[in-house]
N, C-alpha and C positions, 0 to 999 in steps of 0.2 A: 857800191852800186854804180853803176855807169850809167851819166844822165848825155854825154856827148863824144862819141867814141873818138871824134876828131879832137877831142880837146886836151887842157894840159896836162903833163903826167904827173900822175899823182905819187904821195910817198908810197905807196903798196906796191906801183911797179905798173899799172894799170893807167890809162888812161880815159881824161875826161866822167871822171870818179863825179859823182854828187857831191862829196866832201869838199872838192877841189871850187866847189861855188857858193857853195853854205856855209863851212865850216869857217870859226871864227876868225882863221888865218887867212882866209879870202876875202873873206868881210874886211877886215882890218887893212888890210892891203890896198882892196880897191876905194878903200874912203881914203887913205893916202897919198892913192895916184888922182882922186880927184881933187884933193884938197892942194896939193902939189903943184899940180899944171894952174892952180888959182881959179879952181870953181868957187864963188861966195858960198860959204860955211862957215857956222861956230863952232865947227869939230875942233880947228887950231887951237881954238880960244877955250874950251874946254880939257886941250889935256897939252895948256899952257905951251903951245910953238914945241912942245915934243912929238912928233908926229907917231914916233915907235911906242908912243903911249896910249893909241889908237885902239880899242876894244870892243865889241858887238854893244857892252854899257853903255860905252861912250855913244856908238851910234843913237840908242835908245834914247838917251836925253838927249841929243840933236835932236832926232825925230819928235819929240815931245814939247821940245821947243819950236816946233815948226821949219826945221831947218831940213830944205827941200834934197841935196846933196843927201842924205842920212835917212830921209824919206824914200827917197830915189833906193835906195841899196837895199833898204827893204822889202819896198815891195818888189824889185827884180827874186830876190830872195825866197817870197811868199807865191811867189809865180813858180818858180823852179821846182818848188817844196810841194807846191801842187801839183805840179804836172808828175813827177816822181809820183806822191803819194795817191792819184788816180789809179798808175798804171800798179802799183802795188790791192787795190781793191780791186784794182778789176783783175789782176791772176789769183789771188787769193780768199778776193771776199774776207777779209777777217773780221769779226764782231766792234771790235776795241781798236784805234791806233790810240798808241802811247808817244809822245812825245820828250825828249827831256834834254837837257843841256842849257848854256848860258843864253841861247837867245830867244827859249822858253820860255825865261822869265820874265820878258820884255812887257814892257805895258803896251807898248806899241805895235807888236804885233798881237 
């Protein structure tokens, strides 16, 4: 689904995909480039200076630890996720959304 038509292309061929800002490989990514450039974070410190060991988890116990960078990505995240799942009630009205995936399980969101 397409959340920014302008945006990056996504693996389907399509651009500025939903996925392409949600999905655990964006997540993962841009807590690296902030952790990278040297925003204060225990993300390093949690998946021990491996940076490509970085995962929406990993986010989730930052965030839980209070770690603002990890905070930060989620709620950009929990914004997105809303604005998407608005305009899906308002064409569809559906009873039920289901949610499911790894950042589902999150305590933190």
């Amino acid at each position: 689904m397409t959340f920014d038509p302008h945006g990056p292309r996504c693996n389907c061929g399509s651009y500025g995909c939903i996925e392409r800002y949600l999905g655990a490989r964006y997540l993962s990514a841009q807590a690296r480039e902030e952790v990278g450039k040297g925003s204060q974070s225990i993300i390093s410190h949690l998946v021990h200076g491996n940076l490509d060991a970085i995962t929406p988890y990993v986010l989730t116990q930052a965030a839980n630890k209070g770690d603002l960078v990890a905070r930060e990505l989620w709620q950009r995240a929990g914004e997105r996720l809303g604005i998407v799942l608005a305009g899906v009630v308002n064409l569809v009205n559906p009873e039920i959304i289901v949610l499911s995936g790894g950042g589902t399980l999150s305590s933190y969101l």
